[in-house]
C-alpha positions as CSV (number, residue, x, y, z in Angstrom):
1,X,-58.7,-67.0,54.8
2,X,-61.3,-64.1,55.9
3,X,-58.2,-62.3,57.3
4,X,-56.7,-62.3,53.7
5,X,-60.2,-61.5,52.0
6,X,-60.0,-58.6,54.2
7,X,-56.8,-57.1,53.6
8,X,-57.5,-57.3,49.8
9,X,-61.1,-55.4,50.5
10,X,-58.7,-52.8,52.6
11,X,-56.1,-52.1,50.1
12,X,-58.1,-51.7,47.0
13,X,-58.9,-47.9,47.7
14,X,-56.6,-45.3,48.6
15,X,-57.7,-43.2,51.7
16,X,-57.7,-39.7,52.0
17,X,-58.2,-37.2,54.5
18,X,-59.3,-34.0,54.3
19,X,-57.9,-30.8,56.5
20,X,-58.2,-27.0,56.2
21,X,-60.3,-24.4,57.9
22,X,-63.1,-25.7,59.6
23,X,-65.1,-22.4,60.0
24,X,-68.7,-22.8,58.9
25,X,-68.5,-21.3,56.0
26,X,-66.2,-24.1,54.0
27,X,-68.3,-26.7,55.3
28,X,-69.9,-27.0,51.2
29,X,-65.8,-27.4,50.5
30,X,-65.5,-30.3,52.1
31,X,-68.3,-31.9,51.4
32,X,-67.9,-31.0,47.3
33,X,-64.3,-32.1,48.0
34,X,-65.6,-35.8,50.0
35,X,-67.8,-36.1,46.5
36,X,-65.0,-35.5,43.9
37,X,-62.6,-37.8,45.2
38,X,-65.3,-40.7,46.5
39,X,-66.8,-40.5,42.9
40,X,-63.3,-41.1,41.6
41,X,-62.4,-44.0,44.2
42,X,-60.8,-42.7,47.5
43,X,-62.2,-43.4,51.1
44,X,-62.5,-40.3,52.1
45,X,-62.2,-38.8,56.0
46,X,-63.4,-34.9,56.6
47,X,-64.1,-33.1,59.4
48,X,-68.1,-33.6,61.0
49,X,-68.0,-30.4,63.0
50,X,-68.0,-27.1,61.5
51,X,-67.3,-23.9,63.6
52,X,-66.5,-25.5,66.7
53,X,-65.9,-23.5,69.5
54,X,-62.5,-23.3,71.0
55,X,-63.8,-24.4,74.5
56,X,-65.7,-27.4,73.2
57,X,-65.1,-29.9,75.8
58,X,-64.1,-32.3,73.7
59,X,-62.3,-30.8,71.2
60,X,-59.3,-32.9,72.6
61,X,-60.4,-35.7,71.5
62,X,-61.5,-34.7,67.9
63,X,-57.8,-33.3,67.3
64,X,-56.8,-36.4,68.3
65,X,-59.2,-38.4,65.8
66,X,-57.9,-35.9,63.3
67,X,-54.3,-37.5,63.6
68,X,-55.7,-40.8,63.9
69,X,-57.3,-40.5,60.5
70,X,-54.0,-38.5,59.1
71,X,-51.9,-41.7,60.4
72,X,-54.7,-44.3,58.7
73,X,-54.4,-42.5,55.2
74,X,-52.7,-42.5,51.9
75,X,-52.9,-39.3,51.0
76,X,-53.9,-35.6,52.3
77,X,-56.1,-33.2,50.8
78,X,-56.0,-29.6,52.0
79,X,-59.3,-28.3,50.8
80,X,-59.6,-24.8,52.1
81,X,-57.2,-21.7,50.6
82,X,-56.8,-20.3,54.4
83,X,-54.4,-21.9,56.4
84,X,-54.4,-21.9,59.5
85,X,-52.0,-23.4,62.6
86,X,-53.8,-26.3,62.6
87,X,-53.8,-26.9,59.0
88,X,-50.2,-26.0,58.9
89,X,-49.2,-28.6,61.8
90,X,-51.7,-31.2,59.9
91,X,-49.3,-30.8,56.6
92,X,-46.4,-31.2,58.8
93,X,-47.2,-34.3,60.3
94,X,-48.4,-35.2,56.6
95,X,-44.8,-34.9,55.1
96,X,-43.2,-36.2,58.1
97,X,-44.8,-38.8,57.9
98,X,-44.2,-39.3,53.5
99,X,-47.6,-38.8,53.0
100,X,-48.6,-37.4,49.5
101,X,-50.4,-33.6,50.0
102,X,-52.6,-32.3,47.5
103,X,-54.5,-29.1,47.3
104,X,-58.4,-29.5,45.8
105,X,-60.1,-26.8,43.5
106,X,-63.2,-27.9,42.4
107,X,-63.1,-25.7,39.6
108,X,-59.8,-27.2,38.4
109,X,-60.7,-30.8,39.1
110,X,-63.9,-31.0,37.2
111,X,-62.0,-30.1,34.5
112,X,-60.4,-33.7,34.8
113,X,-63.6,-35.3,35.8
């Protein structure tokens, strides 16, 4: 009975995950972007670490997270205009895998808010 409680709890909000250009300067993107679409019911994923650098030990394993969460959600967000070859490999995977991709302008979508 918890199990099925659960699974009701789980698929009541679509989740989305956020990629783009994680340079330090579009951290206030994604965060405006993780407050538009939370306020407007997704579960929303975004990066944590802004202007990583390359040799970062264990950015490994946050790429990896970053197709974990990309496998775990509903639909993709692509918040920054810049894309790079991550993004770009990120959008692939997205559409391989029938995921829906949408782009976020904040100016646009408060229009809708």
């Amino acid at each position: 009975m918890k199990a099925i409680v659960m699974n009701e709890v789980l698929n009541k909000f679509p989740i989305m995950h956020l990629i783009g250009s994680t340079k330090i300067e579009n951290e206030q993107q994604f965060i405006d972007a993780e407050k538009y679409y939370t306020k407007n019911g997704y579960i929303v994923f975004k990066p944590i670490f802004f202007g990583l650098d390359k040799n970062d030990k264990r950015l490994s394993m946050y790429t990896d997270m970053c197709t974990q969460k990309l496998n775990m959600c509903d639909v993709v967000c692509v918040v920054t205009e810049h894309i790079g070859e991550s993004t770009r490999k990120r959008i692939e995977q997205a559409m391989e895998s029938g995921k829906e991709i949408i782009y976020f302008n904040l100016e646009r979508n408060k229009q809708y808010d």
